[in-house]
C-alpha positions as CSV (number, residue, x, y, z in Angstrom):
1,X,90.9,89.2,79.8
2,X,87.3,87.6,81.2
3,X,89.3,85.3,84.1
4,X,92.3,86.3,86.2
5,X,93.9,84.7,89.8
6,X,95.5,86.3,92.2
7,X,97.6,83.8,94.4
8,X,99.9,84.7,97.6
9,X,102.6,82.1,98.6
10,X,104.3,82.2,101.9
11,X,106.1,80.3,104.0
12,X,105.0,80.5,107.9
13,X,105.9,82.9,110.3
14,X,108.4,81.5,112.7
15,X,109.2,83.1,116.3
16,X,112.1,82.6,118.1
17,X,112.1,83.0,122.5
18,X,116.2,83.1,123.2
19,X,117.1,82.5,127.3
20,X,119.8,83.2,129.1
21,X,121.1,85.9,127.2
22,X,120.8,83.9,123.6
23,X,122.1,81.0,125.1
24,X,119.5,79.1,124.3
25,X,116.5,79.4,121.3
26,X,113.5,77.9,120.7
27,X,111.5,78.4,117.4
28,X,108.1,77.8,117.3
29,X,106.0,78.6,114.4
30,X,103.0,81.4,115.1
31,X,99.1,80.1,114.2
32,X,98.9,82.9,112.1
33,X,98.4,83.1,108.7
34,X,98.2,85.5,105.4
35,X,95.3,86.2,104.2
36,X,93.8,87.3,100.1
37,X,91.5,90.3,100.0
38,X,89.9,92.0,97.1
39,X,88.4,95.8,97.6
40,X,86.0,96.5,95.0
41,X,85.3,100.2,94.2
42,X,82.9,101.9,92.0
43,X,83.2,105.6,90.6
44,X,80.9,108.1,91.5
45,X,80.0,111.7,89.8
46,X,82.3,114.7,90.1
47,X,85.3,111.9,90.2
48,X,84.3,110.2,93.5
49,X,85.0,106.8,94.6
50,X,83.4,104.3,96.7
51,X,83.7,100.9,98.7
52,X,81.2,98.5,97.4
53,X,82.5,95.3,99.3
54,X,85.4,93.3,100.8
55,X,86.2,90.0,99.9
56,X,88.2,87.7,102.0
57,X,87.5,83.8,103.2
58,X,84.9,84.8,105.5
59,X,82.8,87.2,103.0
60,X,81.5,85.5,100.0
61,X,79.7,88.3,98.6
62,X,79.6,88.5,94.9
63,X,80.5,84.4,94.8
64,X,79.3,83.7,91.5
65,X,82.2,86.4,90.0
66,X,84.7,85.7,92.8
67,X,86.1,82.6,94.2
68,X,88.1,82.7,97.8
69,X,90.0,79.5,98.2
70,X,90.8,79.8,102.0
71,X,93.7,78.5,103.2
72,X,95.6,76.0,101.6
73,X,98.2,75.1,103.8
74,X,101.2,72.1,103.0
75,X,102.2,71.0,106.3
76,X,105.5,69.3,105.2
77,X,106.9,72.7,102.8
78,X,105.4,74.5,105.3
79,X,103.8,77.1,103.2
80,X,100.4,78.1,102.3
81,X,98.6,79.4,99.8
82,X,95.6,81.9,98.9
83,X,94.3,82.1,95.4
84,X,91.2,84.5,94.7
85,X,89.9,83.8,91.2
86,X,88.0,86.5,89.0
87,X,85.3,86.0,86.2
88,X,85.5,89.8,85.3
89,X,82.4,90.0,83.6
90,X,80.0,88.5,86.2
91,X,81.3,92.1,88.3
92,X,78.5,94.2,88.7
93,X,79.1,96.9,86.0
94,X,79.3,99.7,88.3
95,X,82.7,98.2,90.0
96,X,86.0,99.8,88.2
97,X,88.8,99.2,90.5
98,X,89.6,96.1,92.4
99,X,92.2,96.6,94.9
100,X,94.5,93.2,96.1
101,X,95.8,93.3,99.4
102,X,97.2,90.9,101.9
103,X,97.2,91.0,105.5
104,X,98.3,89.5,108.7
105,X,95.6,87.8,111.0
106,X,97.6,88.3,114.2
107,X,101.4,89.5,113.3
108,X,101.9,93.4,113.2
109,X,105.3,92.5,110.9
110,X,104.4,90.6,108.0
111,X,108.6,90.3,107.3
112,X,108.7,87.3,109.1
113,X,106.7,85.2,106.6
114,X,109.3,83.3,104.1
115,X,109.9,84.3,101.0
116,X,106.0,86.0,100.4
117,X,104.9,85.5,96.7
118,X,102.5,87.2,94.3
119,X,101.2,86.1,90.6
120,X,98.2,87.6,88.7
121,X,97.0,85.4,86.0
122,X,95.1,85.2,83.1
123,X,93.2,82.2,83.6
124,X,92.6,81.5,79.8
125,X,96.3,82.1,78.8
126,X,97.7,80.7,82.7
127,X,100.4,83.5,82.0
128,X,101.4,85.9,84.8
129,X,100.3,89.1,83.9
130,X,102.7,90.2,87.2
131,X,104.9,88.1,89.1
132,X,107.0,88.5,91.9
133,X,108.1,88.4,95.7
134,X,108.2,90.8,98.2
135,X,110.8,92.6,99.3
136,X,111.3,93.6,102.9
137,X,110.8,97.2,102.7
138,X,107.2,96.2,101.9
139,X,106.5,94.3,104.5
140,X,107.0,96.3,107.5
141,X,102.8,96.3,107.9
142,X,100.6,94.2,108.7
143,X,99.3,94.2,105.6
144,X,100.7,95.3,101.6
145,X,98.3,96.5,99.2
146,X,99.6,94.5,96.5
147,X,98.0,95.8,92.8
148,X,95.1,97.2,91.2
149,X,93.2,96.0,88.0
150,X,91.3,98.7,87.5
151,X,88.5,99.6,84.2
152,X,90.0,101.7,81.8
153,X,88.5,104.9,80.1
154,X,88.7,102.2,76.6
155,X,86.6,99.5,78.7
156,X,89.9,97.3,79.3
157,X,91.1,95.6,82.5
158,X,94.8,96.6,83.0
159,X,96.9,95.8,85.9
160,X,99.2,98.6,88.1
161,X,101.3,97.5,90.4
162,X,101.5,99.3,93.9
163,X,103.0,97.2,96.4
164,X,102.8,99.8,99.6
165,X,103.0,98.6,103.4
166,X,100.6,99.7,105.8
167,X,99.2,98.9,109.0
168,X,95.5,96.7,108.8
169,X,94.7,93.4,109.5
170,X,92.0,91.1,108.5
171,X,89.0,92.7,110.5
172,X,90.6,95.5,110.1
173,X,90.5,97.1,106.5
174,X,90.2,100.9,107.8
175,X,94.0,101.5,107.7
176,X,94.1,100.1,104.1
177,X,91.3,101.6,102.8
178,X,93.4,104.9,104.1
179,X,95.7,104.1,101.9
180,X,93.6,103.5,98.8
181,X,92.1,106.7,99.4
182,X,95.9,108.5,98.7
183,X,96.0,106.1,95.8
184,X,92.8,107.5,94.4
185,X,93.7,110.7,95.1
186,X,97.5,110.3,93.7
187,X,97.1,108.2,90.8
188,X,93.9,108.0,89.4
189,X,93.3,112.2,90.6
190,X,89.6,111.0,92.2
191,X,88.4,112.0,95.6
C-alpha cells in the first residue's frame, strides 16, 4: 500500500428555531462545516510518542506526501466532501502512526450532520480498505477520531479502526490529542 484516501461525506448541519410553543419552525442550515485532519506521530526511545504535525486545509505541511482537498461542497445534494490523499512513502521515515479525525468548525454536536460517511482507500486498487457511516453514539463531540494507519513492527501499513467521540474542534486539537494519548497508552502500550 504506497497511496491511500481518506474521504468524509456529510450532509449539512441543519438547525431548527420553533415559536410559539412549536407552533411554528424554521430550518436554516448552520455555515459550518466538517473538516479532515491527519495527526502524524513518530516513536521515540523507552516507547514514547510524539506529535510531529497537524494537517488540515489550512496547514500544508508535508504537501508533497499529503494532499488536503478543502471543501468540496454540492450545493443542490447539499453535502460536502473532504478527501485527504497519502503517498506513504514520501512520509518522513520517522512518522509511524497517522491518526484520522474529523471535527466540527463551530457545532459542539457533530449528530446533526446527515448521514456522516468514512472510506479509506487504496488508491492503486480504489478498494475501501474500511468503509462506513457513523453511528450516533459517535458523534456526540465535536470531533471523532476516526482510524489509525499506523507502521507495523514488519514495516507494513495496516489500518485499526477507533471511531471514539470527543470534544475538539478545528483550532483546537488539544482535546483530541488527549485522547490519542489513552490510545497510545491502551493499545499500542506507549507513553
Amino acid at each position: 500500500m504506497d497511496k491511500i484516501k481518506f474521504k468524509i461525506d456529510w450532509g449539512y448541519p441543519e438547525s431548527k428555531i420553533s415559536f410559539f410553543f412549536n407552533l411554528f419552525t424554521w430550518t436554516t442550515r448552520k455555515k459550518d462545516y466538517l473538516d479532515a485532519s491527519c495527526l502524524l506521530f513518530s516513536l521515540g526511545k523507552g516507547r514514547t510518542h510524539k506529535l510531529e504535525f497537524t494537517v488540515n486545509h489550512e496547514n500544508p505541511k508535508f504537501k508533497d506526501a499529503i494532499e488536503h482537498s478543502g471543501d468540496v461542497l454540492d450545493e443542490k445534494k447539499k453535502r460536502g466532501e473532504h478527501i485527504l490523499t497519502l503517498e506513504l512513502q514520501k512520509l518522513p521515515l520517522h512518522i509511524t502512526h497517522l491518526f484520522f479525525t474529523l471535527s466540527s468548525r463551530i457545532t459542539d454536536v457533530l449528530k446533526c450532520y446527515k448521514d456522516p460517511k468514512l472510506e479509506v482507500q487504496d488508491h492503486a486498487k480504489e478498494n475501501p480498505i474500511t468503509k462506513t457511516s457513523l453511528e450516533n453514539r459517535m458523534l456526540l463531540g465535536s470531533s471523532v477520531v476516526v482510524c489509525c494507519l499506523y507502521l507495523s513492527e514488519d514495516k507494513i501499513w495496516r489500518v485499526m479502526d477507533i471511531r471514539r467521540s470527543t470534544n475538539g474542534k478545528v483550532g483546537n486539537y488539544h482535546p483530541i490529542e488527549r485522547m490519542i494519548d489513552g490510545i497510545f497508552k491502551d493499545v499500542f502500550c506507549y507513553t
